[in-house]
C-alpha atoms as one frame of an Amber mdcrd trajectory, in Angstrom:
protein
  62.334   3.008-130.915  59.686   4.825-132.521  56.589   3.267-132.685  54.007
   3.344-135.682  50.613   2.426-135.456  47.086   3.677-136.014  45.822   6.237
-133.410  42.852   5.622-132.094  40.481   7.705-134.044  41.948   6.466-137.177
  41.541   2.682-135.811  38.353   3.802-134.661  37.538   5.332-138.805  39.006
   1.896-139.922  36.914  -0.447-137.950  33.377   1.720-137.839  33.635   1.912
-134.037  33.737   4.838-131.782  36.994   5.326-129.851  34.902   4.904-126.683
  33.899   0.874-127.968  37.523   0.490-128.790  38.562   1.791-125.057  36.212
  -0.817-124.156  36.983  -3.712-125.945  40.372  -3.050-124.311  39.438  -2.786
-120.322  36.764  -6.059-121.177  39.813  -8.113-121.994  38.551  -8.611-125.953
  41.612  -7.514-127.233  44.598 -10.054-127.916  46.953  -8.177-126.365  47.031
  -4.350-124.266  47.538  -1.959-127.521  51.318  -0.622-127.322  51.391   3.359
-126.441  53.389   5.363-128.570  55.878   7.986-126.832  53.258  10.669-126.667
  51.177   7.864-124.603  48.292   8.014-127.434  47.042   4.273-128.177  49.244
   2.948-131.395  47.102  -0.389-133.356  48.801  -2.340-135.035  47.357  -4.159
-138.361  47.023  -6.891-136.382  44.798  -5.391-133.962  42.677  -4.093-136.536
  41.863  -7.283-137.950  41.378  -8.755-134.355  38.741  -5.686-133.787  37.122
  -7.145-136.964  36.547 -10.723-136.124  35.211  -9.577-132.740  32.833  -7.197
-134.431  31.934  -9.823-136.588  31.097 -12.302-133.450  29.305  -9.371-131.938
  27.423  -8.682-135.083  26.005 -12.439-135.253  25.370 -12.470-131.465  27.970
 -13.811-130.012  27.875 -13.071-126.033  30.367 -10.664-124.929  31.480 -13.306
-122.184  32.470 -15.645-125.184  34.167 -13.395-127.148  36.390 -12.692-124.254
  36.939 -16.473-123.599  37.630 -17.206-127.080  40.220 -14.034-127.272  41.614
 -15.591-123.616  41.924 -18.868-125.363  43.479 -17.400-128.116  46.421 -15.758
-126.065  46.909 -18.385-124.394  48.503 -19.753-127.517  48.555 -23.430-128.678
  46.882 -26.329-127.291  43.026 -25.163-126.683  42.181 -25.814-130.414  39.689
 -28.188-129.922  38.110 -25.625-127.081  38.541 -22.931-129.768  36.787 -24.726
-132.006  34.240 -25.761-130.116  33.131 -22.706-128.801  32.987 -21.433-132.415
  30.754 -24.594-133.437  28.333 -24.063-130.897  28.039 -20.237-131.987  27.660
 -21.346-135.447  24.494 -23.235-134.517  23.506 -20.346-132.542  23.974 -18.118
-136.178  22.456 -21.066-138.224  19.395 -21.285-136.436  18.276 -17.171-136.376
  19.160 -17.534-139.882  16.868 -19.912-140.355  14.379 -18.063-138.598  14.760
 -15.352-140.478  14.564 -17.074-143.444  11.183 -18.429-142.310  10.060 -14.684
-141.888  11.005 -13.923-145.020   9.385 -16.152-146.302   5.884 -15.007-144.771
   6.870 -11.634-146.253   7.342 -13.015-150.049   4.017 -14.315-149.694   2.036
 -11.268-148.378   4.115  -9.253-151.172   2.420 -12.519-154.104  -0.529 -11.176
-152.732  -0.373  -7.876-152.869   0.892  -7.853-156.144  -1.370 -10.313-157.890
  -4.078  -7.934-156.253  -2.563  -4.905-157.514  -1.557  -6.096-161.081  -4.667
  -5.130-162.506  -5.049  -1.485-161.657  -3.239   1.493-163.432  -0.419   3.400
-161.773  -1.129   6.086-159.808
């Protein structure tokens, strides 16, 4: 059976990680499943492991601890019947997302008004 997959240095080029993260995410228990070797040994992802790496680097990205990315991908390979555990972990990191954005949004908004005054104070004079 020949096996075809991405290596990891081209999963690592398609996902924006280094092959060290990727190693990682492996040995953490993030991934769905141990990536298959191909006969040389070398690391073979599948498409499907790809887009896993991308919803965990999107968790990641929004600050989702790396303890409950690993229970949601444990959940998730444990296969049907944790839904509502699923689901509830991802509600709770919603809020989590909802509220810094919020925050942020407050920020910003202390910046847009620093930058009305700057501007109104700066409208008057030539360029330089």
């Amino acid at each position: 059976m020949v096996l075809i997959g991405l290596s990891i240095a081209e999963a690592a080029a398609e996902t924006g990680l280094t092959a060290d993260t990727l190693r990682y995410y492996e040995r953490d228990g993030l991934m769905l499943r141990a990536v298959p070797r191909a006969p040389s040994g070398h690391r073979a992802y599948a498409d499907s492991d790809i887009d896993w790496i991308h919803l965990i680097t999107k968790l990641r990205s929004t600050g989702m601890p790396i303890r409950d990315v690993r229970r949601y991908a444990e959940l998730v390979r444990a296969g049907s019947g944790n839904e509502e555990e699923r689901l509830e972990l991802l509600r709770a990191h919603r809020r989590v997302v909802l509220a810094r954005l919020a925050e942020v949004q407050d920020h910003l908004g202390a910046i847009d008004h620093k930058i009305g005054i700057y501007e109104s104070r700066t409208a008057g004079e030539p360029a330089a």
